[in-house]
C-alpha positions in Angstrom: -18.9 10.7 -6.2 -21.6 8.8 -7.9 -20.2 6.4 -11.1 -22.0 6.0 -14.4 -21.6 3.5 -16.7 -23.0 4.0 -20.2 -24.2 1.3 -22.5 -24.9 1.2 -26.0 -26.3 4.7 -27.2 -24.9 6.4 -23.8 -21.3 6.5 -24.9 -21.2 10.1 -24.8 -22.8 13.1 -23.1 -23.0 16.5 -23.8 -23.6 17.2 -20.1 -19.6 15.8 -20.2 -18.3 17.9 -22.5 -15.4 19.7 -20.5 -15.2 16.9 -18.1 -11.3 15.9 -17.2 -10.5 12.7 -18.4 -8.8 10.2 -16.1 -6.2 7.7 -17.4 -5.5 5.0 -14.9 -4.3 1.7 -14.6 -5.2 -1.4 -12.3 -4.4 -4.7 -11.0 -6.6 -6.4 -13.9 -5.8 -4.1 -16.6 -6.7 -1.1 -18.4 -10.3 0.4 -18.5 -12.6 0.7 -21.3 -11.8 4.1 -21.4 -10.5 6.9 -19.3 -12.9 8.2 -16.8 -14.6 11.0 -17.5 -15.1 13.2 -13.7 -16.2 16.2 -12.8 -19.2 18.0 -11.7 -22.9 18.4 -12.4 -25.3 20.5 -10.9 -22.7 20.4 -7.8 -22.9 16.5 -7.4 -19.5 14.9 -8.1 -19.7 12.4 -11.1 -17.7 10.0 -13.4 -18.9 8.3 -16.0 -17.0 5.9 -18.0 -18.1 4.5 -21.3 -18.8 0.7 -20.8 -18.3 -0.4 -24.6 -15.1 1.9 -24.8 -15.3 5.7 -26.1 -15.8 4.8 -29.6 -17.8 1.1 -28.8 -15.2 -1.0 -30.2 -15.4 -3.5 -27.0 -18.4 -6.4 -27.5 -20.1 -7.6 -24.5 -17.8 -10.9 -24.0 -14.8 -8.5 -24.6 -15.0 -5.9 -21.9 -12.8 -5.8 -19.1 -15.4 -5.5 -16.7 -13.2 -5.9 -13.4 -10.9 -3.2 -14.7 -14.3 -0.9 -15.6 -15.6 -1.3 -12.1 -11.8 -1.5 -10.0 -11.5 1.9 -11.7 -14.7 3.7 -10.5 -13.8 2.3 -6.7 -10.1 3.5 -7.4 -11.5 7.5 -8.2 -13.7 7.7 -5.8 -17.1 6.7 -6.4 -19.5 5.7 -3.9 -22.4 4.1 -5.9 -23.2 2.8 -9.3 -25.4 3.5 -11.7 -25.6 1.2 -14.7 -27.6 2.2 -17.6 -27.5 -0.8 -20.3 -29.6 -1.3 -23.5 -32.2 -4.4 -23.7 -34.6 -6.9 -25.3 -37.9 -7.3 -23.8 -39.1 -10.0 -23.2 -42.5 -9.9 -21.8 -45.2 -9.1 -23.7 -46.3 -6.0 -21.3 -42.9 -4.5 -21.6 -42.6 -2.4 -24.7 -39.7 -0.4 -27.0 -38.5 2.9 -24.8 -39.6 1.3 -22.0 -37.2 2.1 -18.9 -36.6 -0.7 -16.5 -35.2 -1.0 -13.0 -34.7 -4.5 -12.5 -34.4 -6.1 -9.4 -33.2 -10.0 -10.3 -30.7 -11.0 -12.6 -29.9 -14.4 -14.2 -26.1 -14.9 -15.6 -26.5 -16.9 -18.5 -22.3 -15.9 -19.8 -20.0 -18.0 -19.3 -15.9 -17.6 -19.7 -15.6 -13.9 -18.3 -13.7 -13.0 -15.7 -16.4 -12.4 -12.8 -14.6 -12.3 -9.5 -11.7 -10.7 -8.3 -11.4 -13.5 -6.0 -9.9 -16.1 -8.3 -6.0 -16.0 -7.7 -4.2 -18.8 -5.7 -2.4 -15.7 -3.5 -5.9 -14.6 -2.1 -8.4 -16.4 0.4 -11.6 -17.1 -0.8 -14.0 -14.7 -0.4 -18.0 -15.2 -0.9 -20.8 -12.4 -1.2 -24.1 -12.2 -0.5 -26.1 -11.8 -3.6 -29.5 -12.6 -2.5 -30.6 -9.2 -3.8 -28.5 -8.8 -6.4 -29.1 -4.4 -6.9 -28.9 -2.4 -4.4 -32.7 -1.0 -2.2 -30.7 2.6 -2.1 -29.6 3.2 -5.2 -32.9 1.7 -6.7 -35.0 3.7 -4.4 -33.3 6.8 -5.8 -33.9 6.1 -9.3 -37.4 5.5 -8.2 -38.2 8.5 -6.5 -36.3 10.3 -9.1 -38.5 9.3 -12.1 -41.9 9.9 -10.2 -40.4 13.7 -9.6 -39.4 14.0 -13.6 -42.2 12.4 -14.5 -40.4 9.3 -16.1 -42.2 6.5 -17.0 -40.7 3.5 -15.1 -41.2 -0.2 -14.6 -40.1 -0.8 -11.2 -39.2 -4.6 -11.1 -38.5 -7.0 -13.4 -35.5 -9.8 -14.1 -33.0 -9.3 -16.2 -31.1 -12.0 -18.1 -27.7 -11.6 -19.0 -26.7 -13.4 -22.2 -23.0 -13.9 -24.1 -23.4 -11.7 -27.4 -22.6 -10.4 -29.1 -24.9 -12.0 -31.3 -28.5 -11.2 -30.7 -30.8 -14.7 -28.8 -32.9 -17.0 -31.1 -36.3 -17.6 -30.7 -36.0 -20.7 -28.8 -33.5 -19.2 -26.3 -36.3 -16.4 -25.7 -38.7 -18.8 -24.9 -36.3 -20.6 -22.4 -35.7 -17.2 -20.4 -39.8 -16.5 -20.2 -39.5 -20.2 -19.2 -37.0 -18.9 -16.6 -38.6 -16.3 -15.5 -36.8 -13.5 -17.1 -38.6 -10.3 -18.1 -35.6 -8.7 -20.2 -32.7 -9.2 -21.8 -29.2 -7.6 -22.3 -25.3 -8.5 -22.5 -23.5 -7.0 -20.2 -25.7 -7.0 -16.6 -22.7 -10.2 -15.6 -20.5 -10.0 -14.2 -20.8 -6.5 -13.6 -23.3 -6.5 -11.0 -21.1 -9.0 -8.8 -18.3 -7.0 -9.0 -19.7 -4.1 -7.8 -20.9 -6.2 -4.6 -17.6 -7.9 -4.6 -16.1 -4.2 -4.2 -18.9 -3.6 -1.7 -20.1 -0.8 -4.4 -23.9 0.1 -4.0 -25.0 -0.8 -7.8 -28.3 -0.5 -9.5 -29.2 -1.0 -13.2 -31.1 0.8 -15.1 -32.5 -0.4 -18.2 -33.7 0.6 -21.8 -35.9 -1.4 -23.7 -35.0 -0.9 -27.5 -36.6 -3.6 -29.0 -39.0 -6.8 -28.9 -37.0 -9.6 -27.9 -36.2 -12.2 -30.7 -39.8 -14.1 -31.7 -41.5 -11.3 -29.7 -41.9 -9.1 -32.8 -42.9 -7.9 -35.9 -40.2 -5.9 -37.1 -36.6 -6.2 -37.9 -34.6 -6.4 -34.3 -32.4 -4.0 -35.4 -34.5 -1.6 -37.1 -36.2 -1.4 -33.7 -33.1 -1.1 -31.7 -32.6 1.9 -34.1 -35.7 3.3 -34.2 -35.9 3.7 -30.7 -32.4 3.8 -29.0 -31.8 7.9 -29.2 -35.3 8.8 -27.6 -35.0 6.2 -24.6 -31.4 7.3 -23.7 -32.6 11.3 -23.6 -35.4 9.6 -21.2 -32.5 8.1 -19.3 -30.3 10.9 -19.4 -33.1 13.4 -17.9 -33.8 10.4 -14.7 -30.3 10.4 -14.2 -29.8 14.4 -13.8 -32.9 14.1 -11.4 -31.5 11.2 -9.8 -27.7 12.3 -9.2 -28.8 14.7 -5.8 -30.8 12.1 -4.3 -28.5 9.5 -4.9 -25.4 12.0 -3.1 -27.9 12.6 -0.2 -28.2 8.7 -0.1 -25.1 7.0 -0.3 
């Protein structure tokens, strides 16, 4: 079974519709939402909404160790994580989709391990590479056969939110070395690894990060949101056999 987990703008698709939902429970809580699993095009999927079904959870809010517990707990063998960005390199424009390949955590007071109890031994991941060569590979080879334009590469920053990044703290992550910038890459990413989950991300670049611009941030994030998910949503249908014959 191959896990998705939508972002902002991928809360719901109609490839879904009919899908059983799957209400569950774990050691660290309750989901954002029931999982969503069936069957497409005779690969085995669930998908589970990452902001909740009707985005009510902010970035700082989710319960990402109960999102990613949950996909492990059904079945699924790899991740797929398709989240909603800034860009901030000038090359790197609106509709954009990006397969990152580095992440910075920038958050700070989420629950990022599930290592952290005094009845556990410590346990400590390699995360050198922080997405997995597979999955990305897949992804890859699924947008040169769709005809997907891709940006293969690139670091993703992962900020607090929910608030949208000032100028200044743009310039800081180009200073870092960061190419994009989303909410909700940490502590996602380590979890998956924690759960030994292969996990790749794939990003949509909605808008101009914050002093990158001309135009309103969230006009931008509006303007181009709905035609860069349909982009996403046609990789991932090419990507779901080779990702089964993979992993």
């Amino acid at each position: 079974m191959i896990a998705i987990i939508g972002g902002s703008g991928l809360d719901h698709w109609s490839r879904l519709d009919g899908f059983a939902p799957t209400t569950l429970t774990t050691p660290f809580g309750d989901p954002a939402a029931p999982l969503l699993c069936g069957d497409i095009d005779g690969v085995a999927v669930c998908f589970l909404p990452r902001h909740g079904a009707d985005h009510t959870l902010p970035p700082h809010r989710i319960n990402y160790r109960a999102n990613l517990w949950a996909c492990k707990t059904v079945g699924a063998r790899a991740i797929v994580a398709v989240a909603t960005v800034g860009a901030i390199s000038a090359h790197i424009g609106p509709g954009t989709l990006v397969l990152p390949d580095q992440i910075i955590d920038y958050t700070s007071g989420r629950e990022a391990s599930f290592f952290d109890g005094t009845d556990q031994t410590v346990q400590h991941v390699e995360f050198t590479e922080p997405y997995d060569a597979v999955v990305r590979k897949a992804l890859h080879d699924a947008a040169v056969a769709s005809g997907v334009d891709l940006r293969d590469g690139g670091t993703y920053a992962a900020t607090q939110g929910p608030r949208l990044e000032t100028r200044a703290e743009i310039d800081r992550l180009e200073r870092d070395g960061c190419h994009i910038v989303g909410m909700t890459g940490m502590p996602e990413a380590a979890l998956a690894r924690e759960l030994a989950l292969p996990y790749a991300c794939l990003a949509l670049v909605a808008n101009r990060a914050a002093g990158r611009g001309s135009s309103s941030l969230l006009a931008e994030i509006e303007q181009h949101l709905a035609s860069g998910i349909a982009c996403a949503q046609s990789l991932l249908l090419e990507a779901l056999p080779q990702l089964a014959g993979r992993v």
